[in-house]
Each structure stands twice: as structure tokens, then as C-alpha cells.
C-alpha positions in Angstrom: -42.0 12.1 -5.2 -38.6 11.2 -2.9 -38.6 8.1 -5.3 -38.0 10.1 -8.2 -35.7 12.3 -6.6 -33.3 9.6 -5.2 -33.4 8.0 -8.5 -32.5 10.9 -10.6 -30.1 12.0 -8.0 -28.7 8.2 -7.8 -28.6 8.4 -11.8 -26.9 11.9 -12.4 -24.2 10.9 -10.1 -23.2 7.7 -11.7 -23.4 9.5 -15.1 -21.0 11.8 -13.8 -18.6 9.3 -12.6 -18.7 7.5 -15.7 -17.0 10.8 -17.4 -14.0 11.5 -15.0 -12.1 12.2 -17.7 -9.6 9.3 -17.7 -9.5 7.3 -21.1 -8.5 4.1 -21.6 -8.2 1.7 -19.1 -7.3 1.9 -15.5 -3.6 0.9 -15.0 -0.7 1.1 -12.4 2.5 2.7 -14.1 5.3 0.9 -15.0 7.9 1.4 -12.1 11.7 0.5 -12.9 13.2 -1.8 -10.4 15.3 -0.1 -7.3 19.2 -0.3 -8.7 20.9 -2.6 -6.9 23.0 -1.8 -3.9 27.2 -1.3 -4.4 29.0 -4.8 -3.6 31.6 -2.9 -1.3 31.2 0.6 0.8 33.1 3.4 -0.5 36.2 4.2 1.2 36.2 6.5 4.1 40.0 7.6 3.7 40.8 10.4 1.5 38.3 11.8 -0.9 38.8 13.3 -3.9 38.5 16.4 -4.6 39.2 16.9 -1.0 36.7 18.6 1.5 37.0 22.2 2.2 38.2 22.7 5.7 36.2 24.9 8.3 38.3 27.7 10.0 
């Protein structure tokens, strides 16, 4: 009898992971690649528009 049960148990759960509701086949998306870094740093002089001072 715990044959039959483990079996049907065993079989109902592989039937439900057959129909997890994904179709097609399994793939990793397609990531763009990281934009490459700026050849020089930005100035650290006066920046434009300026920055609102703090009273």
C-alpha cells in the first residue's frame, strides 16, 4: 500500500512540475554590455548651472 502511495505521490508531483507554466525553452535574457567608462573625469572646477549655495 506505501508502494502505491509513494508512487502516485512521486508521479503527481512530477506531473505538476512539468506544467509550471513557462513555454518554450529555458533561457538567460539577453543582457546589453555595461557602457564603457568616460576616457577623462569630468572637471571638478565650476559647474554649470551652478550649485545652489546653503545659507
Amino acid at each position: 500500500m506505501r508502494f502505491i502511495v509513494a508512487r502516485t505521490f512521486i508521479f503527481c508531483a512530477a506531473l505538476s512540475l512539468l506544467g509550471c507554466g513557462v513555454r518554450g525553452p529555458l533561457t538567460l535574457p539577453n543582457v546589453p554590455p555595461p557602457p564603457n567608462p568616460p576616457e577623462k573625469a569630468e572637471p571638478m572646477e565650476k559647474q554649470w548651472p551652478p550649485a545652489k549655495e546653503q545659507k
